[in-house]
Biopython code that builds the backbone (N, CA, C, O; Angstrom):
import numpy as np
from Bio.PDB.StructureBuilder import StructureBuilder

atoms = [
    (1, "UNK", "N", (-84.591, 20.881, -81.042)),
    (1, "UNK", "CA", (-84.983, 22.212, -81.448)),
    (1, "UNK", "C", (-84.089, 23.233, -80.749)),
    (1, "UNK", "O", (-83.946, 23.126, -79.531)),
    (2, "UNK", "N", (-83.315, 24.469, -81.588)),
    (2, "UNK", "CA", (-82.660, 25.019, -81.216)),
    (2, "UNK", "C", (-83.341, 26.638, -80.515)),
    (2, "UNK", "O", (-83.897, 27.519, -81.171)),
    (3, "UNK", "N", (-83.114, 26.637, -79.253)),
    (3, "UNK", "CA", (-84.268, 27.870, -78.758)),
    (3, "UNK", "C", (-83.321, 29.132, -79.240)),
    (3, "UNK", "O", (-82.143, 29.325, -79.541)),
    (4, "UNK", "N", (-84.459, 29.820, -79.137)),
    (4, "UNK", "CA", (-84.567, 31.176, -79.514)),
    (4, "UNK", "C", (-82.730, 31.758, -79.204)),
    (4, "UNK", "O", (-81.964, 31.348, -80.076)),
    (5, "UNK", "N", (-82.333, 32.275, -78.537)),
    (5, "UNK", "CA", (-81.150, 32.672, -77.807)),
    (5, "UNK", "C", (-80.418, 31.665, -77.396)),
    (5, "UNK", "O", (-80.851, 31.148, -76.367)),
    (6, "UNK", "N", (-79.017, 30.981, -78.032)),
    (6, "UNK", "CA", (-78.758, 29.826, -77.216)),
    (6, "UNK", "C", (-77.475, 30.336, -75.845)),
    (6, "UNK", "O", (-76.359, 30.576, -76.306)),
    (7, "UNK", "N", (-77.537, 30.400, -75.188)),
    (7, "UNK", "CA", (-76.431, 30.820, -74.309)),
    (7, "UNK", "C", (-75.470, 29.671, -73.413)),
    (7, "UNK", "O", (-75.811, 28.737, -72.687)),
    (8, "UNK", "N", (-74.190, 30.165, -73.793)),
    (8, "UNK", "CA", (-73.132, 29.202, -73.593)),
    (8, "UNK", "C", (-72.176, 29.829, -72.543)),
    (8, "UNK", "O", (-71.903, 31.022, -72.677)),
    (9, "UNK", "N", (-71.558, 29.019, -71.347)),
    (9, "UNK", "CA", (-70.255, 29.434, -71.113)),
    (9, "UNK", "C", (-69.412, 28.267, -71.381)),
    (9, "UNK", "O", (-69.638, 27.075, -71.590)),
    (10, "UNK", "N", (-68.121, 29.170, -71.290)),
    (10, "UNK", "CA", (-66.949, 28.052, -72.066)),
    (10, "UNK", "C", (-65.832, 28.133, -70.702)),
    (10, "UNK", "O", (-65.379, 29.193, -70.271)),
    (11, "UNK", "N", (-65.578, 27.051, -70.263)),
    (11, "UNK", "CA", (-64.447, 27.255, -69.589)),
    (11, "UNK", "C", (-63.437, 26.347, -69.642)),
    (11, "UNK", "O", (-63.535, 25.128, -69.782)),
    (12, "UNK", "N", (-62.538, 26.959, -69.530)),
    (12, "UNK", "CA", (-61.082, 26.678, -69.901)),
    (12, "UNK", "C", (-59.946, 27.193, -69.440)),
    (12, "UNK", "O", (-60.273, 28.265, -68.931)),
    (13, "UNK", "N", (-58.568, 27.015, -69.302)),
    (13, "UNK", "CA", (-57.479, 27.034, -69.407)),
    (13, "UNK", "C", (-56.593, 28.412, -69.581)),
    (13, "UNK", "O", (-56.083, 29.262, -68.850)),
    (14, "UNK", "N", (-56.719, 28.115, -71.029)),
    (14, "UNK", "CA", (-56.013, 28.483, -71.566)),
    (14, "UNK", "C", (-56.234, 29.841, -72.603)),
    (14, "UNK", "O", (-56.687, 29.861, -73.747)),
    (15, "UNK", "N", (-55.872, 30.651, -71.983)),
    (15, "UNK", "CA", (-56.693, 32.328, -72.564)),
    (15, "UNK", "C", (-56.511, 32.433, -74.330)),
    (15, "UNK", "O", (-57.358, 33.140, -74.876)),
    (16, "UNK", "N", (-55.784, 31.978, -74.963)),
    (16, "UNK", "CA", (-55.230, 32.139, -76.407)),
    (16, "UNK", "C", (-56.518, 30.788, -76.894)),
    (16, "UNK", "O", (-56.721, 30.811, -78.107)),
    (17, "UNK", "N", (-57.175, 29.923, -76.292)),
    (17, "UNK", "CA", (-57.941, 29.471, -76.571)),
    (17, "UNK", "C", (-59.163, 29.366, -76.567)),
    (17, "UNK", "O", (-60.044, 28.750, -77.168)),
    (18, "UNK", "N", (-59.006, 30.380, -75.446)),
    (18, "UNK", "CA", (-60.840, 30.475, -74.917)),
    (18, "UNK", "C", (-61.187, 32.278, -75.643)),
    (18, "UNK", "O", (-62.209, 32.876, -75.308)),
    (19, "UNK", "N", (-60.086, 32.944, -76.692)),
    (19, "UNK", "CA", (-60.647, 33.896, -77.024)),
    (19, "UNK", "C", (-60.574, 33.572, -78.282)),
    (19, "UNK", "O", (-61.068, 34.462, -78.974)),
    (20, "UNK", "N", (-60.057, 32.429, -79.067)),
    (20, "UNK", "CA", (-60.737, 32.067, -79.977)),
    (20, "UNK", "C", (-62.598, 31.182, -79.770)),
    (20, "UNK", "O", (-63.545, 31.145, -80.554)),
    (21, "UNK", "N", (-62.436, 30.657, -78.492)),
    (21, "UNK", "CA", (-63.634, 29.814, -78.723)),
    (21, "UNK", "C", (-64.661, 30.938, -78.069)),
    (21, "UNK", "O", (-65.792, 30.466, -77.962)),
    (22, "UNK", "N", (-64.548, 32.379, -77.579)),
    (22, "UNK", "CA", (-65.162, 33.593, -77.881)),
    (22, "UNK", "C", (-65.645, 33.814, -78.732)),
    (22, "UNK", "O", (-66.819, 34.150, -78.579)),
    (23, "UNK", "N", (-65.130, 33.784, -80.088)),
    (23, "UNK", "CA", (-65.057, 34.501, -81.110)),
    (23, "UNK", "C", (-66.175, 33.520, -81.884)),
    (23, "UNK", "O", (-67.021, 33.923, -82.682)),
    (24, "UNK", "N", (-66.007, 32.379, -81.531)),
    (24, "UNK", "CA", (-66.757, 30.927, -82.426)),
    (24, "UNK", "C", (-68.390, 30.736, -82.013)),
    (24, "UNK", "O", (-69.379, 30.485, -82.701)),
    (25, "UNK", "N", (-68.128, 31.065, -79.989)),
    (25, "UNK", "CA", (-69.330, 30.937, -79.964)),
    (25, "UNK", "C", (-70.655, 31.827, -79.748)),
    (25, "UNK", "O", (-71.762, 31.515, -79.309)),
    (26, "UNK", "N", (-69.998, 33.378, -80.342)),
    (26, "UNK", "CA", (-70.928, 34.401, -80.894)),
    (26, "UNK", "C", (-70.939, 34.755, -82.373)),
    (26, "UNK", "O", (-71.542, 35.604, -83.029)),
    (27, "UNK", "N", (-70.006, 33.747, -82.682)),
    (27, "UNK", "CA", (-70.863, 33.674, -84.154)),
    (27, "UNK", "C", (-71.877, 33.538, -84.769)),
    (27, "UNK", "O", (-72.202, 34.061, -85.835)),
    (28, "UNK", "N", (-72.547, 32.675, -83.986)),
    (28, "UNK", "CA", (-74.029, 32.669, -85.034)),
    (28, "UNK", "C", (-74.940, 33.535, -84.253)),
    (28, "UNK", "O", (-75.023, 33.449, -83.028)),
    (29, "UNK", "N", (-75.589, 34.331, -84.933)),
    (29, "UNK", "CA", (-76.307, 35.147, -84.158)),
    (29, "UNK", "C", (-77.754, 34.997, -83.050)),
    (29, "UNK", "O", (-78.446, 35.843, -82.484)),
    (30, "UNK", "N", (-77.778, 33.786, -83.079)),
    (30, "UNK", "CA", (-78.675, 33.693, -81.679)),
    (30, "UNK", "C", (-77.981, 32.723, -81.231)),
    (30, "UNK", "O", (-78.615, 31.670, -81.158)),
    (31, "UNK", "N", (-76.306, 32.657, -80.714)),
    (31, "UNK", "CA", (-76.071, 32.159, -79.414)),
    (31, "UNK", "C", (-74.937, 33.761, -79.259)),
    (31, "UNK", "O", (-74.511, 34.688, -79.947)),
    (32, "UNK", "N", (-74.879, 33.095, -77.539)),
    (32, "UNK", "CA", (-74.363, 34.612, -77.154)),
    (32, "UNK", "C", (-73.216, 33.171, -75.479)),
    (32, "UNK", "O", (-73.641, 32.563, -74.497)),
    (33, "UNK", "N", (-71.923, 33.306, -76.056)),
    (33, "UNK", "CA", (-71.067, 32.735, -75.343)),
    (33, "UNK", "C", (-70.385, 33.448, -74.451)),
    (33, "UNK", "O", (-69.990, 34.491, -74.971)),
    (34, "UNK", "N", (-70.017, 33.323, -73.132)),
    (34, "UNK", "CA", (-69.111, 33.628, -72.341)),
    (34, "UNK", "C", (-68.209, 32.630, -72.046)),
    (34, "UNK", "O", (-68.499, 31.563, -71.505)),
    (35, "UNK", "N", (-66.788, 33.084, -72.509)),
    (35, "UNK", "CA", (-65.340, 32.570, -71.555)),
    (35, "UNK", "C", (-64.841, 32.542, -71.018)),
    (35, "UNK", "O", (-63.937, 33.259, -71.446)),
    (36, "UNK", "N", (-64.423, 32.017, -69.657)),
    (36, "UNK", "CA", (-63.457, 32.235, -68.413)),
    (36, "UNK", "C", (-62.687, 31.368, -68.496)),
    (36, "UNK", "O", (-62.891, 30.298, -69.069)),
    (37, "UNK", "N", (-61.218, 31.859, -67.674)),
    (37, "UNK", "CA", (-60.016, 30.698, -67.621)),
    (37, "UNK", "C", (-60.383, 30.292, -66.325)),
    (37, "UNK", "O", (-60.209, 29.085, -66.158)),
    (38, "UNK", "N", (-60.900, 30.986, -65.205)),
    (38, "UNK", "CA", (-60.957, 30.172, -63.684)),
    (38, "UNK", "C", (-62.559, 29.897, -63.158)),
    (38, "UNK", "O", (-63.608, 30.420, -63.533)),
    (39, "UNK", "N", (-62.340, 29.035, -62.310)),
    (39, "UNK", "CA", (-63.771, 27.930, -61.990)),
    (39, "UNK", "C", (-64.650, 29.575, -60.979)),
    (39, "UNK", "O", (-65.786, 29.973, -61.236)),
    (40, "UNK", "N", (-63.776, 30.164, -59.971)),
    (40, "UNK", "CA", (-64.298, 31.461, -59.765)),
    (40, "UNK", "C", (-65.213, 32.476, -61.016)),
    (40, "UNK", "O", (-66.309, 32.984, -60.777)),
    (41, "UNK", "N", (-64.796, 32.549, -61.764)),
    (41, "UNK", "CA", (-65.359, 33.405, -62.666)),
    (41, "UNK", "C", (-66.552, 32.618, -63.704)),
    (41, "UNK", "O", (-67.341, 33.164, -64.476)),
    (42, "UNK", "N", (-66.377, 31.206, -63.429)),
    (42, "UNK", "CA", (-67.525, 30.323, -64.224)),
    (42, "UNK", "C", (-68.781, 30.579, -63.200)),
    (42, "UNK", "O", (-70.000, 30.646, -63.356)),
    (43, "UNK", "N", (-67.992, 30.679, -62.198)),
    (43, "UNK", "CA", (-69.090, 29.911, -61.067)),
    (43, "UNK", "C", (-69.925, 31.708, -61.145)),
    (43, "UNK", "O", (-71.016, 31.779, -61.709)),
    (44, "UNK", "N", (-69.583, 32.410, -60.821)),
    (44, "UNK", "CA", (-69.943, 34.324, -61.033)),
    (44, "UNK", "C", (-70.960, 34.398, -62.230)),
    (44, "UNK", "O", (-72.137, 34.746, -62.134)),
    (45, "UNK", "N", (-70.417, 34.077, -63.177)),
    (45, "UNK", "CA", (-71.116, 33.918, -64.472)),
    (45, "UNK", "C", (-72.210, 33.105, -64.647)),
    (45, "UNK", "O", (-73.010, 33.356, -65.548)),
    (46, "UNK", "N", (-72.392, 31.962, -63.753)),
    (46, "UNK", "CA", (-73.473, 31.033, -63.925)),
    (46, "UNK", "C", (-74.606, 31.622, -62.769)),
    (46, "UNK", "O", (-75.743, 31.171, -62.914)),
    (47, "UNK", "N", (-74.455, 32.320, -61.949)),
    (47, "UNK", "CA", (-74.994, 32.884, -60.913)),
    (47, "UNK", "C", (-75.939, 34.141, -61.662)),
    (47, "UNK", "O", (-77.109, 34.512, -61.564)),
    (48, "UNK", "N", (-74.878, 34.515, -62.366)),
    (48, "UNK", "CA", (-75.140, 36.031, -63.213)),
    (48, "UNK", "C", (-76.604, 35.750, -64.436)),
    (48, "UNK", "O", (-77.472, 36.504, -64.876)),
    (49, "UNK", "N", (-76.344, 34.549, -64.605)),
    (49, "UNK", "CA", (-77.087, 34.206, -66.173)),
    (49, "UNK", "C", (-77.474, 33.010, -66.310)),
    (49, "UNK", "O", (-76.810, 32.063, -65.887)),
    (50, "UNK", "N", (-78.293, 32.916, -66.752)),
    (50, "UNK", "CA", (-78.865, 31.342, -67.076)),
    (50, "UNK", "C", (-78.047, 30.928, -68.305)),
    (50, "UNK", "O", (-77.982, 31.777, -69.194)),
    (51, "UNK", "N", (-77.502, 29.929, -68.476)),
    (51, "UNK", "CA", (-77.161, 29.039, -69.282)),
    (51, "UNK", "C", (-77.590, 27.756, -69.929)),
    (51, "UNK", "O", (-78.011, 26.880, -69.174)),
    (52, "UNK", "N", (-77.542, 27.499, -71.315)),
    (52, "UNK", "CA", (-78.059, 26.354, -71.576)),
    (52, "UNK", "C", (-76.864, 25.386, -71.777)),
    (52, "UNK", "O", (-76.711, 24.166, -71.707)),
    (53, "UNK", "N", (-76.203, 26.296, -72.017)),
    (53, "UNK", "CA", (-74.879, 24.594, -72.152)),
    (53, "UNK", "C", (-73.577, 25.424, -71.488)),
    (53, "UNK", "O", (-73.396, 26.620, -71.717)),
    (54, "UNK", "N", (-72.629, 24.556, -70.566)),
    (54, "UNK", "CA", (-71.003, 24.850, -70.341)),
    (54, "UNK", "C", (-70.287, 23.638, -71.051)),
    (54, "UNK", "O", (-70.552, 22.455, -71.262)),
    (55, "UNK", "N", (-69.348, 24.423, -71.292)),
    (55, "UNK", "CA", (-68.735, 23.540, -72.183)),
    (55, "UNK", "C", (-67.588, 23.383, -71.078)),
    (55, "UNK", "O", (-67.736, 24.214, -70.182)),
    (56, "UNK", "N", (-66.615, 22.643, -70.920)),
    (56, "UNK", "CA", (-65.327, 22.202, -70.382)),
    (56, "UNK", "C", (-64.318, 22.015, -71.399)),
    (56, "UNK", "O", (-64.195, 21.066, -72.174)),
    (57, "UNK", "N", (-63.570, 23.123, -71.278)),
    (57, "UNK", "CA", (-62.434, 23.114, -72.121)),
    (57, "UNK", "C", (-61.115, 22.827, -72.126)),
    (57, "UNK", "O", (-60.746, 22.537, -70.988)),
    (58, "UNK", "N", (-60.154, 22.781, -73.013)),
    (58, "UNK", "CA", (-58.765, 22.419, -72.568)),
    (58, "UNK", "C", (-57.932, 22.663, -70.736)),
    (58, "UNK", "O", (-58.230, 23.600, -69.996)),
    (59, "UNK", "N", (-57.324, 22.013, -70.529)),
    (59, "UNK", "CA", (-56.766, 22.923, -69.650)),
    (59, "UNK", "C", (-57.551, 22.474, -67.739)),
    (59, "UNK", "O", (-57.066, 22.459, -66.608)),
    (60, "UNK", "N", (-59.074, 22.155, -68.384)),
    (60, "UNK", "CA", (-59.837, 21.276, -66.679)),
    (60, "UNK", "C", (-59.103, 20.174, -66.877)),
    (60, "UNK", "O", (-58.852, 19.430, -67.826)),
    (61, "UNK", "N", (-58.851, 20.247, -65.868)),
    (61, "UNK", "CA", (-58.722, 18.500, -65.096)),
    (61, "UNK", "C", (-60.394, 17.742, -64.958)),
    (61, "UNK", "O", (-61.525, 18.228, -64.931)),
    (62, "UNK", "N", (-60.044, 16.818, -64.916)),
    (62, "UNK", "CA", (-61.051, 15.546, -64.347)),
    (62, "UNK", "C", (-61.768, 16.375, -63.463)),
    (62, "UNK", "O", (-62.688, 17.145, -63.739)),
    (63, "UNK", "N", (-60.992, 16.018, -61.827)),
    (63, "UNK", "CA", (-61.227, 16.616, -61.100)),
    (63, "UNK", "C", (-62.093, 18.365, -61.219)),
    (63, "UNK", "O", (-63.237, 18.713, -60.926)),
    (64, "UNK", "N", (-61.533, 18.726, -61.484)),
    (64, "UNK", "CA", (-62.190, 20.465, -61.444)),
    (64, "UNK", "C", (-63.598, 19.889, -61.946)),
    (64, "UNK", "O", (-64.648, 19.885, -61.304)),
    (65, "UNK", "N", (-63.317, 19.261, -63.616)),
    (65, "UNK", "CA", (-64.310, 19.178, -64.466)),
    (65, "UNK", "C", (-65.822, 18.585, -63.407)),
    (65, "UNK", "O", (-66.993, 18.893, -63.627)),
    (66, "UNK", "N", (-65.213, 17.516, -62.062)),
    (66, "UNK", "CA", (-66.167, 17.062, -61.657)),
    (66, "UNK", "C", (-66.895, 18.207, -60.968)),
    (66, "UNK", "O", (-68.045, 18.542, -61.249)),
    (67, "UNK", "N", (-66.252, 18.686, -60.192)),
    (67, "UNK", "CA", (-66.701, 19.786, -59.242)),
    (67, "UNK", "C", (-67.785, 20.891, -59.803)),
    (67, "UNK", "O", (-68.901, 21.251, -59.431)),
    (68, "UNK", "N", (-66.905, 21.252, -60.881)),
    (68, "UNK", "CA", (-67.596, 22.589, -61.384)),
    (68, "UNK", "C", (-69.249, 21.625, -62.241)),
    (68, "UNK", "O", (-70.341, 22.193, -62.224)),
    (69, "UNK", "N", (-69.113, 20.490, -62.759)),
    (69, "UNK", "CA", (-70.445, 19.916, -63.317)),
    (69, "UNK", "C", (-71.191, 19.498, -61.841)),
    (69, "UNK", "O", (-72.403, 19.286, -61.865)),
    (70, "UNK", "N", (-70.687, 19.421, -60.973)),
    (70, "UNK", "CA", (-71.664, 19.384, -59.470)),
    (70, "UNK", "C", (-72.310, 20.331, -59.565)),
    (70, "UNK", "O", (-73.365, 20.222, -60.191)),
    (71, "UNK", "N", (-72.009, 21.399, -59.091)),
    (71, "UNK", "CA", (-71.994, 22.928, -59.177)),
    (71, "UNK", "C", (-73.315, 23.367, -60.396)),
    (71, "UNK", "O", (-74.395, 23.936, -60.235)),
    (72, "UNK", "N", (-72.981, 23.089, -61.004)),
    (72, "UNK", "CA", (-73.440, 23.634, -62.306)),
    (72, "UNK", "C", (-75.008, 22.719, -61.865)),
    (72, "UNK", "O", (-75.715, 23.313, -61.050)),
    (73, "UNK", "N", (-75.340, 21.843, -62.190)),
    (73, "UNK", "CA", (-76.080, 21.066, -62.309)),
    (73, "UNK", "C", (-77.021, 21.058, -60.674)),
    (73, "UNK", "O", (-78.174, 20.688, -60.455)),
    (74, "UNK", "N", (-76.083, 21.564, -59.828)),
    (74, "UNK", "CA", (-76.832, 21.853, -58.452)),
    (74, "UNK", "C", (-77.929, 22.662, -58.768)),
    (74, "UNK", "O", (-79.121, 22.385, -58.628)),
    (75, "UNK", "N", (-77.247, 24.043, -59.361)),
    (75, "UNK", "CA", (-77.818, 25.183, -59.393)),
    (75, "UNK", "C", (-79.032, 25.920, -60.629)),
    (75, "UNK", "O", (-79.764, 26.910, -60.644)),
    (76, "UNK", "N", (-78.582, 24.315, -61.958)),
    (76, "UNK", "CA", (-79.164, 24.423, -62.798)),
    (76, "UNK", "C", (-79.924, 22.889, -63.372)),
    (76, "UNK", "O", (-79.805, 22.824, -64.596)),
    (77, "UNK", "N", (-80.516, 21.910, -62.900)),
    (77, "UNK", "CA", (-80.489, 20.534, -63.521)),
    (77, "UNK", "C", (-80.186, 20.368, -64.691)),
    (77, "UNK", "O", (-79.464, 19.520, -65.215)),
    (78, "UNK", "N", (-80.924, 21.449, -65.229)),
    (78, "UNK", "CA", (-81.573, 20.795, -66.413)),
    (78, "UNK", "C", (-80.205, 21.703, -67.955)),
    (78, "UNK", "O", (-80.248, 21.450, -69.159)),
    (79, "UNK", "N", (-79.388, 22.514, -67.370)),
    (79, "UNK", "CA", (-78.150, 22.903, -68.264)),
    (79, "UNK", "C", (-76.869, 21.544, -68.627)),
    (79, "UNK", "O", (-76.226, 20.905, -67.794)),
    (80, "UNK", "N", (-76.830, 21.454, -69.825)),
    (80, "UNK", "CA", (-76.021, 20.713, -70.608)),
    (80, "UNK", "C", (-74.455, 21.297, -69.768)),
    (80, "UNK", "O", (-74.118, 22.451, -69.506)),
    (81, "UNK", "N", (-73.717, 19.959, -69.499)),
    (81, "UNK", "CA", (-72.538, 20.372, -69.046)),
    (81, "UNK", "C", (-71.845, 19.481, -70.117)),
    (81, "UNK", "O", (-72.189, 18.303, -70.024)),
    (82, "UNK", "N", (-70.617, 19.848, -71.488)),
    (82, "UNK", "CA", (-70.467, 18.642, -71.811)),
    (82, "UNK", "C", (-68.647, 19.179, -71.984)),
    (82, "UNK", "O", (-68.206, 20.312, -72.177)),
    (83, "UNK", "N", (-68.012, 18.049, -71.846)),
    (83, "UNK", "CA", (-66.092, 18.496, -72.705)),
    (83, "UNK", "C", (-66.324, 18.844, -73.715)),
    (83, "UNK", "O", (-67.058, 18.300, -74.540)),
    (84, "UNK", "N", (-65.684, 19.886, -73.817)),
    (84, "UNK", "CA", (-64.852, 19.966, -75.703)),
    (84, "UNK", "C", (-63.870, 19.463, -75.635)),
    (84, "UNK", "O", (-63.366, 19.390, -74.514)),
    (85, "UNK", "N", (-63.372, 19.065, -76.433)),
    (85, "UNK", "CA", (-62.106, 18.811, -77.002)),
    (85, "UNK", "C", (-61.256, 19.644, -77.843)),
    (85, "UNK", "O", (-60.255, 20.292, -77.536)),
    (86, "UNK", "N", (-61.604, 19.560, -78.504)),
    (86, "UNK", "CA", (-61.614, 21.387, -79.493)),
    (86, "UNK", "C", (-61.760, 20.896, -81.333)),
    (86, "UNK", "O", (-62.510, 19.960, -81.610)),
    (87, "UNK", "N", (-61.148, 21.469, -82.221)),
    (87, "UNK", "CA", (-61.748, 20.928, -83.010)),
    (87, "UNK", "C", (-62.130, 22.335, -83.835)),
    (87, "UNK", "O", (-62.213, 23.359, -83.158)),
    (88, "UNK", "N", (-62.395, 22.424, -85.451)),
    (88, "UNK", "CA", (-62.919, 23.623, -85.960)),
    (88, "UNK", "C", (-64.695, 24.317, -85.898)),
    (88, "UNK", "O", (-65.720, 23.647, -85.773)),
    (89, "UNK", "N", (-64.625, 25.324, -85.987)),
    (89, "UNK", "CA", (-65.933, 25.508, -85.867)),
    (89, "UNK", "C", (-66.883, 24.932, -86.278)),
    (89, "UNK", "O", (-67.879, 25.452, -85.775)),
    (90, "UNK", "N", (-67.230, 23.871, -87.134)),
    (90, "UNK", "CA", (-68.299, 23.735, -87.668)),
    (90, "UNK", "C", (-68.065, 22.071, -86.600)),
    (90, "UNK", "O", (-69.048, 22.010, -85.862)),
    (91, "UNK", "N", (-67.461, 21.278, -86.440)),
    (91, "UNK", "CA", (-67.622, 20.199, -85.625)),
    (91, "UNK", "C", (-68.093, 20.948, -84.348)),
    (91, "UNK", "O", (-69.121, 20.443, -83.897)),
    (92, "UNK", "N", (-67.418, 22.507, -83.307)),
    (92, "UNK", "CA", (-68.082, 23.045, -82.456)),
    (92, "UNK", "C", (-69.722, 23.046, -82.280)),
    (92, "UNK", "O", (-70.374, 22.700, -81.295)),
    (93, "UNK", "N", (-70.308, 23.689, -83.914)),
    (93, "UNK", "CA", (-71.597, 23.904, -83.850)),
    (93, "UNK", "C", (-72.342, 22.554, -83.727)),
    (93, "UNK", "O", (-73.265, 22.386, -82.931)),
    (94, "UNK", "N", (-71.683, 21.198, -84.928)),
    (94, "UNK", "CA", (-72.228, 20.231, -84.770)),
    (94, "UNK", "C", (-72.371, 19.807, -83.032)),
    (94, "UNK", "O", (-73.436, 19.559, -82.466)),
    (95, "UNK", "N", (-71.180, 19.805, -82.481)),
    (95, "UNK", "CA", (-71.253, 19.066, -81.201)),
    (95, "UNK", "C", (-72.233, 20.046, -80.413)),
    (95, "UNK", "O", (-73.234, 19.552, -79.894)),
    (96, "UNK", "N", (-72.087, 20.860, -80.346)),
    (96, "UNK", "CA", (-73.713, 21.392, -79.380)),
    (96, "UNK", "C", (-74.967, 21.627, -79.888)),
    (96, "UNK", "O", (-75.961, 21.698, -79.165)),
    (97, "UNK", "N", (-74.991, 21.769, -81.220)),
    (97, "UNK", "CA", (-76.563, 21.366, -81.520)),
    (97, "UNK", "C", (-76.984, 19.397, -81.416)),
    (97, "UNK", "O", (-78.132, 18.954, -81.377)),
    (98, "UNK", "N", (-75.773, 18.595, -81.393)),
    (98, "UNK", "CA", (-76.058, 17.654, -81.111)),
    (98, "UNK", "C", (-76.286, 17.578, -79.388)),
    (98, "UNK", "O", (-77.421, 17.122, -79.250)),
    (99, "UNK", "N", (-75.896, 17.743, -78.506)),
    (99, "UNK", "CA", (-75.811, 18.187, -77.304)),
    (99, "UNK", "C", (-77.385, 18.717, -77.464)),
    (99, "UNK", "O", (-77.862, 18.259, -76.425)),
    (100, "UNK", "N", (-78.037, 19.128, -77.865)),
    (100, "UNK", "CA", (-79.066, 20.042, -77.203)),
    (100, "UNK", "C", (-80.257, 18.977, -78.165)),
    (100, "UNK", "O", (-81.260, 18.537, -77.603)),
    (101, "UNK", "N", (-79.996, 18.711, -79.453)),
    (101, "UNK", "CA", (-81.210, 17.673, -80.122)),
    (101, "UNK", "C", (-81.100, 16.057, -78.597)),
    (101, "UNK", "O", (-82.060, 15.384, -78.221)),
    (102, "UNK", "N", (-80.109, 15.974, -78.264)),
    (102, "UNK", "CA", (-80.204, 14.710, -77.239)),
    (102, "UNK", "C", (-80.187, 15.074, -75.933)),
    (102, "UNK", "O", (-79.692, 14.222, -75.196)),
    (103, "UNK", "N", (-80.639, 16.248, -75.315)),
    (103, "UNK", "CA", (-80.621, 16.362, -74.209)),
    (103, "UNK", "C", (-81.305, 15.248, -73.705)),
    (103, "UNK", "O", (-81.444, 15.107, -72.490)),
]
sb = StructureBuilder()
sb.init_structure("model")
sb.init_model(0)
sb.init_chain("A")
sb.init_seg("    ")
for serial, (resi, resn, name, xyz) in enumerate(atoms, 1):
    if name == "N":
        sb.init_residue(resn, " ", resi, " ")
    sb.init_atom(name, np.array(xyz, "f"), 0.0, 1.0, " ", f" {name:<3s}", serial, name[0])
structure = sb.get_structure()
């Protein structure tokens, strides 16, 4: 079941990518996405706002990816941390409403 407001951050890399995946993941009108290129400004943002899903985008390493899902999951258990890969919008929407029907 998809709640009321879904709220996302996206982090990534690569700025020409994370302001398209801006653009994708306030498209539908009850999710409301934030993008950052650095683990500083994820970490600000997750402090700032509750989140139901981060996505990991182009551009993390392994490594980071582990850290920042420590992090994340310290401060939140129960928030979806999952990779993107990337991919067009409608596999986007599929992969996190699948993400959230299998939490």
């Amino acid at each position: 079941m998809e709640p009321t407001q879904l709220r996302i951050l996206a982090v990534g890399r690569n700025a020409e990518i994370m302001t398209v995946m801006h653009r994708l993941l306030n498209a539908p009108d009850n999710w409301t996405g934030i993008t950052v290129t650095a683990d500083e400004a994820a970490r600000a943002a997750f402090e700032k706002e509750a989140f139901d899903i981060v996505l990991i985008c182009a551009g993390v390493s392994t490594e980071e990816e582990a850290v920042l899902t420590a992090y994340f999951k310290q401060h939140s258990p129960a928030v979806i941390v999952k990779r993107h890969y990337g991919g067009g919008s409608g596999l986007l929407k599929n992969e996190i409403l699948y993400a959230l029907e299998n939490r």
